[in-house]
C-alpha positions in Angstrom: 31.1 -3.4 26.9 30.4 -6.1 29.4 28.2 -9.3 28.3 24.5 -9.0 29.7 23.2 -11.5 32.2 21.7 -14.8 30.8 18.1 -13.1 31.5 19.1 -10.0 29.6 20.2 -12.0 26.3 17.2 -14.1 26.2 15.4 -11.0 26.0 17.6 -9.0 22.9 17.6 -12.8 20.9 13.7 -12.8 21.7 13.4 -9.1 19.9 16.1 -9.9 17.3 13.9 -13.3 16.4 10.3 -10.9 16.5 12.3 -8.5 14.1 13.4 -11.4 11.9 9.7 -12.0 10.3 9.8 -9.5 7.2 6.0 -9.1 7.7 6.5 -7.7 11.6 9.5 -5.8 10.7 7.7 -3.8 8.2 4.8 -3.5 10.6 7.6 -1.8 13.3 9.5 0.3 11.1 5.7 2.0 9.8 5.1 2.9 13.6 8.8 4.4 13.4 6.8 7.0 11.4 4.6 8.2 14.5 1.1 7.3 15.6 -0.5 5.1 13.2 -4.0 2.9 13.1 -4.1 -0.3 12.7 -5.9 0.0 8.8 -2.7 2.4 7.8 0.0 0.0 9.3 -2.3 -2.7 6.7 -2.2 -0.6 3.8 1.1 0.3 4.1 2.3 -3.1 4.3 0.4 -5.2 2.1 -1.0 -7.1 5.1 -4.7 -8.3 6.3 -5.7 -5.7 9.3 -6.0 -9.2 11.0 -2.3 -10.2 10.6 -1.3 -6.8 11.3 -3.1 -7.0 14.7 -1.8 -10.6 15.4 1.9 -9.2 14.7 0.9 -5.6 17.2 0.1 -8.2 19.8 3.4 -9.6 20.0 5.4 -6.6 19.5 3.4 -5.1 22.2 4.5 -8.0 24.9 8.2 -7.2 23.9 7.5 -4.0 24.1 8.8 -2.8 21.0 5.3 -1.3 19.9 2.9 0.4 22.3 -0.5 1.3 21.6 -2.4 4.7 22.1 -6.7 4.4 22.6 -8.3 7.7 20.5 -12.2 6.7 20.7 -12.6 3.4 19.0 -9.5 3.5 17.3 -5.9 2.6 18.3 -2.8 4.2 17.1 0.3 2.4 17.2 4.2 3.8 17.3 7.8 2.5 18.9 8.1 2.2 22.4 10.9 4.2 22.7 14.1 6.3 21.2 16.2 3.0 22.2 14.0 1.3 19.6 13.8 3.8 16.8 17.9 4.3 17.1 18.4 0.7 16.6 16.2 0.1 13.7 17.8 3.3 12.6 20.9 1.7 13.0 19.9 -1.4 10.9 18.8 0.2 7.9 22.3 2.3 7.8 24.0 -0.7 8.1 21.9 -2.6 5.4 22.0 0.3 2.7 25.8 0.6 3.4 27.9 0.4 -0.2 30.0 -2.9 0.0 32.9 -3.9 -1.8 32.1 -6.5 -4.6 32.8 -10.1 -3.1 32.7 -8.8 0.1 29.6 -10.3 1.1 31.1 -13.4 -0.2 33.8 -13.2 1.7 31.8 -13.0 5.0 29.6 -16.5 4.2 32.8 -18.1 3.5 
């Protein structure tokens, strides 16, 4: 695979640093789940609706969220299949079984 352009990095380490707040990461991975309001994304992640709407705001300008107007309510989901595969992608590799030490190893 050949390295992106400068332009294209500073893009994938600007989605990879919006991903690496656990707050926004759980507010992204509850839109994996399909159209959801703003109050649901709150509930189901123990945030203030406020919060939850400051972190939709800056997932929307990376375009890893997108929103969805239905009469004076908002529904939010991923942008795309390129995002859902990737956070797919990260949870397999997070819930994978590891030899013990191995992690270890790998900080050494």
């Amino acid at each position: 695979m050949p390295l992106p352009e400068d332009h294209h990095l500073t893009v994938i380490a600007e989605t990879y640093r919006l991903l690496g707040d656990p707050t926004r990461l759980k507010v992204v991975l509850t839109c994996l789940e399909g159209p959801i309001a703003v109050g649901d994304i709150a509930k189901a992640t123990g945030a203030s609706q406020s919060l939850v709407s400051h972190h939709l705001r800056l997932l929307r300008a990376a375009r890893l969220v997108r929103g969805t107007r239905r009469n004076k309510q908002v529904f939010y989901e991923v942008e795309d299949d390129h995002i859902a595969r990737m956070l797919a992608d990260m949870i397999d590799h997070a819930l994978e079984d590891h030899e013990p030490g191995e992690e270890d190893e790998i900080r050494s």
